[in-house]
C-alpha positions as CSV (number, residue, x, y, z in Angstrom):
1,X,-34.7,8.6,-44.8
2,X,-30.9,7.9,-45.2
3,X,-29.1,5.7,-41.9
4,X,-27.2,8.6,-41.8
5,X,-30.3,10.7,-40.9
6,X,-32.2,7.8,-39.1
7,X,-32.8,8.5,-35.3
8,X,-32.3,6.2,-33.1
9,X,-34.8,5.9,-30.4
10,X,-33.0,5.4,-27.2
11,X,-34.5,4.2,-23.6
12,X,-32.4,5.1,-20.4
13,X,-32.5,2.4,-17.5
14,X,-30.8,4.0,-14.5
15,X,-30.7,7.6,-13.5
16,X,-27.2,7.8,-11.5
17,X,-25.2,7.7,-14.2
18,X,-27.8,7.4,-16.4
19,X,-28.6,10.8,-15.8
20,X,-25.5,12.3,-15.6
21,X,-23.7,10.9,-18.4
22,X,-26.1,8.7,-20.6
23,X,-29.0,11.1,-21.2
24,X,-26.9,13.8,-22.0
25,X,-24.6,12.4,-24.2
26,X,-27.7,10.6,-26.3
27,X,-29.4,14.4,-26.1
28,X,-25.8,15.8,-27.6
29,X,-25.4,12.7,-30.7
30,X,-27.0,13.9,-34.0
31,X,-28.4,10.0,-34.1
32,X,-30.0,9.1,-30.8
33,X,-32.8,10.4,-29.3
34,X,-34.1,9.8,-25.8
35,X,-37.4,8.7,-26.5
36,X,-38.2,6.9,-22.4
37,X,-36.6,6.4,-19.0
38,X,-36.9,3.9,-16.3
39,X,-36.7,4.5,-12.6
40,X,-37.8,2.2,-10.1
41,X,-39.2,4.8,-8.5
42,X,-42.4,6.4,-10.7
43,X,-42.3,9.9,-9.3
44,X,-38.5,10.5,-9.9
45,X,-38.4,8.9,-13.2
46,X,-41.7,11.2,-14.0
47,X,-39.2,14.0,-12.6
48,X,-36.1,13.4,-14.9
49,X,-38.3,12.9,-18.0
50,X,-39.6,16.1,-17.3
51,X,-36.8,18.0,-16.7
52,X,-34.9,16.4,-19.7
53,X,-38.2,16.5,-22.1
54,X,-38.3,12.9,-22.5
55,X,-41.9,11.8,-23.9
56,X,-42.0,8.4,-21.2
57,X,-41.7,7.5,-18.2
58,X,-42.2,4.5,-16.5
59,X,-41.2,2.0,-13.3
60,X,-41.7,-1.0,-14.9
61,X,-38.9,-1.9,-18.0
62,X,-41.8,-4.2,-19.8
63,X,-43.6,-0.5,-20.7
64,X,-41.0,0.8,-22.2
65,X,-39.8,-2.4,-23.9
66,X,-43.7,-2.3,-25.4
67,X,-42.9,0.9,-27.0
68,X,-42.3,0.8,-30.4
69,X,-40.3,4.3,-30.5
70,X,-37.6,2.5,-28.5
71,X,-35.4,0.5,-30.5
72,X,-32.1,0.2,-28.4
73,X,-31.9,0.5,-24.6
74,X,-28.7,1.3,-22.1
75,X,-28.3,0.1,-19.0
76,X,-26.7,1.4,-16.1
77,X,-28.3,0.4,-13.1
78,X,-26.2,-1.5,-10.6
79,X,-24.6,-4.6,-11.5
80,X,-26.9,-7.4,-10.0
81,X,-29.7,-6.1,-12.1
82,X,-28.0,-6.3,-15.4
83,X,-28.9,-9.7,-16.5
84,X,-32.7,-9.7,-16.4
85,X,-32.9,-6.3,-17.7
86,X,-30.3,-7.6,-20.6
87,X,-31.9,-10.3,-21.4
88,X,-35.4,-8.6,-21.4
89,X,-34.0,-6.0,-23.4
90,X,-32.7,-8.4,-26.4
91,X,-35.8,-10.8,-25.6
92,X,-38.0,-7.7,-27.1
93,X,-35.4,-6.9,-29.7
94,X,-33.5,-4.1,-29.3
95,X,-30.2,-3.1,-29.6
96,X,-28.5,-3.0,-26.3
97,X,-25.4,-0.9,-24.3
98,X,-24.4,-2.4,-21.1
99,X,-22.5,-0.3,-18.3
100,X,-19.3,-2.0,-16.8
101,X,-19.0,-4.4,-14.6
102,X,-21.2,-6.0,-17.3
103,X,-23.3,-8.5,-15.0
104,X,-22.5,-10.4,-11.7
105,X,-20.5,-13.6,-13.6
106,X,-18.9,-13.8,-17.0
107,X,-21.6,-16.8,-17.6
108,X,-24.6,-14.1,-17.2
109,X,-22.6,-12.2,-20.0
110,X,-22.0,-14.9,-22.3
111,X,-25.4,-15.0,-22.4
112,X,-26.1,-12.0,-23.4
113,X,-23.8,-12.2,-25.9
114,X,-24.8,-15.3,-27.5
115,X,-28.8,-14.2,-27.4
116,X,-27.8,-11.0,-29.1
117,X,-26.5,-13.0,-31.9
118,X,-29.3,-15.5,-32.1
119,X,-31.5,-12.3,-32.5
120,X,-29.2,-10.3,-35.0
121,X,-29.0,-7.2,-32.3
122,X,-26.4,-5.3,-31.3
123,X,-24.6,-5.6,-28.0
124,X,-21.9,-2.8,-27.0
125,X,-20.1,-2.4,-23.8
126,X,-19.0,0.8,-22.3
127,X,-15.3,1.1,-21.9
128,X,-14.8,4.2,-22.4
129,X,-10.9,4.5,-22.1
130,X,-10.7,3.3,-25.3
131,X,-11.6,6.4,-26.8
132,X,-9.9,8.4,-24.8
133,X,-7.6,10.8,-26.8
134,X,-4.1,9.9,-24.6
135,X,-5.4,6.3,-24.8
136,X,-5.5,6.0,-28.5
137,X,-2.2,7.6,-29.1
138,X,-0.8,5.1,-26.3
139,X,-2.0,2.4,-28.5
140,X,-0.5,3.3,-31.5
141,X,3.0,4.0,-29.9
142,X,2.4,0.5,-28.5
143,X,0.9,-1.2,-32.2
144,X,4.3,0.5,-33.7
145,X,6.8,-1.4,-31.5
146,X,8.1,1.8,-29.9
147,X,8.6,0.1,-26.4
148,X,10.3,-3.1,-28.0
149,X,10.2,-6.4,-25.8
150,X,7.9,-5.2,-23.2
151,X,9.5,-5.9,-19.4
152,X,6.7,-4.8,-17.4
153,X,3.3,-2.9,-16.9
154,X,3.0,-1.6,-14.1
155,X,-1.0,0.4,-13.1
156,X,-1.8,2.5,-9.9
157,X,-5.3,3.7,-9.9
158,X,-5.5,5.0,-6.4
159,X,-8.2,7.4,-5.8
160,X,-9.7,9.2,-2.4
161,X,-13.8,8.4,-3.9
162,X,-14.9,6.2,-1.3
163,X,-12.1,7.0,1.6
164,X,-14.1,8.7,4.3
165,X,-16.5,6.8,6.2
166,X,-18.9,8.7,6.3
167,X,-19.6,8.3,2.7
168,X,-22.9,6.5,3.1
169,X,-23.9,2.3,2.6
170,X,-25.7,1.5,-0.1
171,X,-25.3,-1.5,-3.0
172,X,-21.8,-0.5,-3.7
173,X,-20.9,-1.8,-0.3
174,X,-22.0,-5.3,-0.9
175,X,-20.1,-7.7,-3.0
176,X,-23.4,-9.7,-3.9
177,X,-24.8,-6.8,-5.4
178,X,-21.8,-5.9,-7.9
179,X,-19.9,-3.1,-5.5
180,X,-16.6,-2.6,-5.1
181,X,-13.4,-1.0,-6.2
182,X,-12.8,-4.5,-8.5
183,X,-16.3,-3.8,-10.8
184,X,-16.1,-0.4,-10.8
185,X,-12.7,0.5,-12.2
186,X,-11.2,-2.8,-11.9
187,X,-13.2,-4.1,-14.6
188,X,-11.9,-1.0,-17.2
189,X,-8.4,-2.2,-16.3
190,X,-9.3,-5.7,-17.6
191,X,-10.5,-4.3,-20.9
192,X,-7.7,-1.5,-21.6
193,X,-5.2,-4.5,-20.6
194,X,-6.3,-6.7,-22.7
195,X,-6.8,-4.0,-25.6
196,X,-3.0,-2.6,-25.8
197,X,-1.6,-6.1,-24.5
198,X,-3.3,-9.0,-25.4
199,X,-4.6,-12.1,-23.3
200,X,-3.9,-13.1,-19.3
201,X,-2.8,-16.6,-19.2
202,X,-3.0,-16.3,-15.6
203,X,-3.4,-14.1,-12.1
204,X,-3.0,-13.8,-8.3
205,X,-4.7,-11.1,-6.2
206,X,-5.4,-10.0,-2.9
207,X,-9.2,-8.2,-2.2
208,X,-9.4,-6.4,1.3
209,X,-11.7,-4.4,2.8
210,X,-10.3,-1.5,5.1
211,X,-13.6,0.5,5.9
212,X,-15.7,-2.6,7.2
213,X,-19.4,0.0,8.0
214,X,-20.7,2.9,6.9
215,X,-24.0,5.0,7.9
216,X,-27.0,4.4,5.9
217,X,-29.4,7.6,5.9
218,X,-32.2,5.2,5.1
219,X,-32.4,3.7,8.3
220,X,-31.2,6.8,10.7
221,X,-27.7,6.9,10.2
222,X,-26.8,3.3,11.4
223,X,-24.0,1.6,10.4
224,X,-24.0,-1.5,8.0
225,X,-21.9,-4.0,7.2
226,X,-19.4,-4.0,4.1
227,X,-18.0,-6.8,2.7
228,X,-17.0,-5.4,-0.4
229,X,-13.6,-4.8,-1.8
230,X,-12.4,-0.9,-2.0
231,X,-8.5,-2.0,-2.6
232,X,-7.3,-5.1,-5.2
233,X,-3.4,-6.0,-6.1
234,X,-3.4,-8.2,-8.6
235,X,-0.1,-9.7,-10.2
236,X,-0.9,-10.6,-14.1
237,X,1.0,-13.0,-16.5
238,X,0.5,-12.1,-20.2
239,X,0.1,-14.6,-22.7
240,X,3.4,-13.6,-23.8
241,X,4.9,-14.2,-20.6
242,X,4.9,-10.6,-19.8
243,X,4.5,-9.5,-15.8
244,X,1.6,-6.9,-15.6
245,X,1.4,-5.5,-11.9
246,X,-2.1,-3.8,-11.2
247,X,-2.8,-1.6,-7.5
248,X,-6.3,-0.6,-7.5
249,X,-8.3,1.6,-4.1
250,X,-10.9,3.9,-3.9
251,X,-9.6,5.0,-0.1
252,X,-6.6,6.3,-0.7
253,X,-6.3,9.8,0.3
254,X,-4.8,12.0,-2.1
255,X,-4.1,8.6,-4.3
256,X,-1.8,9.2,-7.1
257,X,-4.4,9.2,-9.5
258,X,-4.8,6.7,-12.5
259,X,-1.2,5.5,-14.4
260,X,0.2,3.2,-16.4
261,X,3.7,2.3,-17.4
262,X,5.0,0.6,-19.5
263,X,8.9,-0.8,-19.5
264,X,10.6,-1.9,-22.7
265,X,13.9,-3.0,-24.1
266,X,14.0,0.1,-26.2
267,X,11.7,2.6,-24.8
268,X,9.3,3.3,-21.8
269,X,6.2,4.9,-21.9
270,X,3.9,6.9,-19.0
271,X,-0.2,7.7,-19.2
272,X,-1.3,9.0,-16.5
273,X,-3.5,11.9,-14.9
274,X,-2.9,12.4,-11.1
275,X,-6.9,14.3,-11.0
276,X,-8.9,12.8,-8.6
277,X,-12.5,14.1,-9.2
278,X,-12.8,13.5,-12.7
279,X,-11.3,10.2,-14.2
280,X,-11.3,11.1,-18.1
281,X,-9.7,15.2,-18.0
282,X,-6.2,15.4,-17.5
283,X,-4.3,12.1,-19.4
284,X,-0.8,13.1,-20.3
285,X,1.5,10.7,-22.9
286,X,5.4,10.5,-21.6
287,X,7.5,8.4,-23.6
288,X,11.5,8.3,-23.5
289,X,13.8,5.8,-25.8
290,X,16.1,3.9,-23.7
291,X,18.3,6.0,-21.5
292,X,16.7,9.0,-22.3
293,X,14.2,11.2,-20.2
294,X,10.6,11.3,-20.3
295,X,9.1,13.9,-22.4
296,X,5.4,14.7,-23.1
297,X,4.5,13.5,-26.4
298,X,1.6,16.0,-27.6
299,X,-1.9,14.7,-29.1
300,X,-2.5,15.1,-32.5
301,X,-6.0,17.1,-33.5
302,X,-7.0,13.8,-35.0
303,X,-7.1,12.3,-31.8
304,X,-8.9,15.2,-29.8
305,X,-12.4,15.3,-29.0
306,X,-14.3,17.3,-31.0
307,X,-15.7,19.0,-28.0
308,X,-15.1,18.9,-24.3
309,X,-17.6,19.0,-21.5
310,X,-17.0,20.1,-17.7
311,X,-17.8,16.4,-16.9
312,X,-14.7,14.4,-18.4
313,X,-16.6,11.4,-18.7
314,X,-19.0,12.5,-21.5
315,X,-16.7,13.1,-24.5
316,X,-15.7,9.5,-24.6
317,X,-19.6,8.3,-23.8
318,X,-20.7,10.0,-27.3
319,X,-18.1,8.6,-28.9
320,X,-18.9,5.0,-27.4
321,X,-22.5,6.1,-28.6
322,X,-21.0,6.4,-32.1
323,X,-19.9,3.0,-32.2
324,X,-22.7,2.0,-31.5
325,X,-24.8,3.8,-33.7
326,X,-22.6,2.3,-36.2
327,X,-22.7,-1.3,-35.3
328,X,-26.7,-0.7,-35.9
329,X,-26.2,0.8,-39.3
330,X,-24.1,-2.1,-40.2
331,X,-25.7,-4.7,-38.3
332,X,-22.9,-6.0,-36.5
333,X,-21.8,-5.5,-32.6
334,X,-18.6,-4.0,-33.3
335,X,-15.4,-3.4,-30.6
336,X,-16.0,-3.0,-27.5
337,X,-18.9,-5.7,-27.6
338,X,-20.2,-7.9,-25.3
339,X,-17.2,-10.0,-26.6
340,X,-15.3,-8.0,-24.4
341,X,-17.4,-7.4,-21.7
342,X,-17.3,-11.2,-21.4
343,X,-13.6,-11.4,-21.0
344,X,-13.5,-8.5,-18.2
345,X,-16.0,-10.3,-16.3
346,X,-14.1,-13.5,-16.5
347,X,-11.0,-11.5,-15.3
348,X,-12.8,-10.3,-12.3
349,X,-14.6,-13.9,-11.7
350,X,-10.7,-15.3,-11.9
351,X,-9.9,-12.0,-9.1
352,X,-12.8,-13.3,-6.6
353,X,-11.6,-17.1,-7.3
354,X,-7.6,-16.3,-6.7
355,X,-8.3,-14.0,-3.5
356,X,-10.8,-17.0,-2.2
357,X,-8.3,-19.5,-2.6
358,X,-5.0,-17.2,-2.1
359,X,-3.7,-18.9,-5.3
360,X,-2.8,-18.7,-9.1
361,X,-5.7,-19.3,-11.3
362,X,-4.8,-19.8,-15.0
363,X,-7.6,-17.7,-17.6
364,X,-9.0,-19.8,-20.5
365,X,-8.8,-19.2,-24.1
366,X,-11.7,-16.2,-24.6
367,X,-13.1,-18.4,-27.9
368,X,-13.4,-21.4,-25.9
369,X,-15.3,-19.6,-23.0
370,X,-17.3,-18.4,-25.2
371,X,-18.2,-21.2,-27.4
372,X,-18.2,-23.7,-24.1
373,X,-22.2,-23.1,-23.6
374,X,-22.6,-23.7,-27.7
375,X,-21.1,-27.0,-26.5
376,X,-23.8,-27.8,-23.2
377,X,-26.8,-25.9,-25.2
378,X,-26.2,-28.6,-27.7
């Protein structure tokens, strides 16, 4: 059979968004095929394999790494548990695609990243703007120089998804478990920054919690303690000296949305989608030469998604699942990889470090973070 025919057998590892996003969009791509899915909980994972006629289902990852119909594994559980499930994953060989915020440091992801090269497997990370129709036309106004000497970037993402109180505690709520407004969506804006801009040579933030408990239904209703972040500023310096300003909160009632501007000597251009319940539908492209006004730009077909789904999120999944059924056929973890999932962690490692310490931090060279543990292994 041809790679171009091959299936790819596919285990899910998480049913939030696992089951909302991931094992639909595998179901939908001519090259995946769910084969098993994890739940920590039997009977529900025994439910959604099921419902989703999926041939296993188990509560314990080392069965379904045994399988031999799995041969590449995603993993969207919460944050804390991505490392050991990582690194069993590429321990029994197979391919991997790890859900943002990658791990709980950008060490735990560096290792990933270097074990998937010692074994020859692919590791791809899922930051999904980047295949976002508005987003890749963005980028290639931006590639062709059409701001000029960029002045300033300036992103809002202010949303409304965790701003009532009653929304109920769970892992989000505490920092040393991965929550938080920083890993969440904090942790695409490090990627997409990095993608159209280039490196951070350094940053300054300020983390805050406004709603400090919230009811947990597991234990009657009672209130818990949150400690983590739901609202982030952070001030960016580019490596080419460029000020990037970056307002991030999930409890801002009717938040602007998600936008990002950006100011140059010739031009200025404006992405953004003020919908508040879907974070993919909705992108517009405004760009306007120097002392003009903004006009929508329009999206070429070549751009669009080949089909749309009532759930914005999916279209770019699949074609995040297309990279990385192409990085298997060629053997190679190709962009976004763990590469990049590395340098987003170390962004939001650098965000803690700064807000700790309510000072500058300066960001080190990505290749010498990355080979640094080649050095100590050694």
């Amino acid at each position: 059979m041809s790679t171009e025919q091959r299936k790819i057998g596919v285990a899910v590892v998480g049913t939030g968004f696992g089951k909302a996003i991931h094992i639909p969009g595998f179901q939908h791509h001519p090259r995946t095929e769910v084969v098993a899915v994890y739940n920590r909980d039997l009977g529900k994972a025994k439910a959604i394999a099921d419902s989703h006629n999926i041939p296993y289902a188990y509560n314990q990852l080392e069965k379904i790494l045994a399988l031999p119909e799995v041969e590449a594994v995603s993993i969207s559980t919460p944050p804390f548990l991505h490392y050991e499930m990582g690194k069993m994953a590429l321990e029994a060989g197979k391919h991997l695609l790890l859900e943002k915020p990658m791990n709980m440091s950008a060490q735990e992801t560096r290792e990933l990243y270097h074990l998937a090269a010692k074994k020859g497997l692919v590791a791809t990370a899922d930051f999904e703007f980047r295949f976002v129709p508005a987003w890749q036309l963005l980028a290639e106004y931006l590639q062709q120089g059409y701001v000029g000497q960029t002045r300033l970037i300036k992103i809002d993402w202010l949303v409304a998804s965790r701003a009532n109180p009653e929304r109920p505690w769970n892992w989000y709520s505490r920092k040393d478990m991965g929550g938080g407004a920083l890993g969440a969506i904090g942790s695409h804006a490090f990627d997409y920054i990095n993608w159209l801009f280039g490196s951070v040579q350094r940053l300054c933030a300020n983390l805050t919690c406004a709603i400090k408990e919230r009811p947990d239904p597991n234990a009657g209703g009672e209130l818990k303690p949150v400690d983590a972040d739901d609202t982030c500023l952070i001030i960016l310096e580019l490596a080419d000296g460029t000020p990037c300003q970056l307002s991030i909160s999930s409890v801002t009632y009717q938040g602007r949305g998600h936008w990002l501007e950006v100011y140059g000597d010739r031009a200025t251009l404006v992405l953004g989608s003020d919908n508040l319940k879907d974070y993919i539908h909705g992108f517009r492209l405004m760009a306007a030469p120097a002392g003009k006004s903004l006009a929508e730009v329009e999206i070429p077909k070549r751009l669009a998604f080949p089909q749309v789904f009532t759930d914005g999120r999916l279209a770019p999944f699949i074609r995040v699942v297309d990279r990385w059924v192409e990085s298997i056929d060629a053997g190679e973890s190709l962009v976004p990889s763990l590469r990049e999932g590395v340098y987003s962690q170390l962004l939001m490692d650098l965000t803690h470090q700064s807000n700790e310490h309510r000072c500058w931090v300066n960001v080190p060279d990505l290749d010498a973070f990355l080979s640094d543990v080649e050095t100590r292994e050694n």
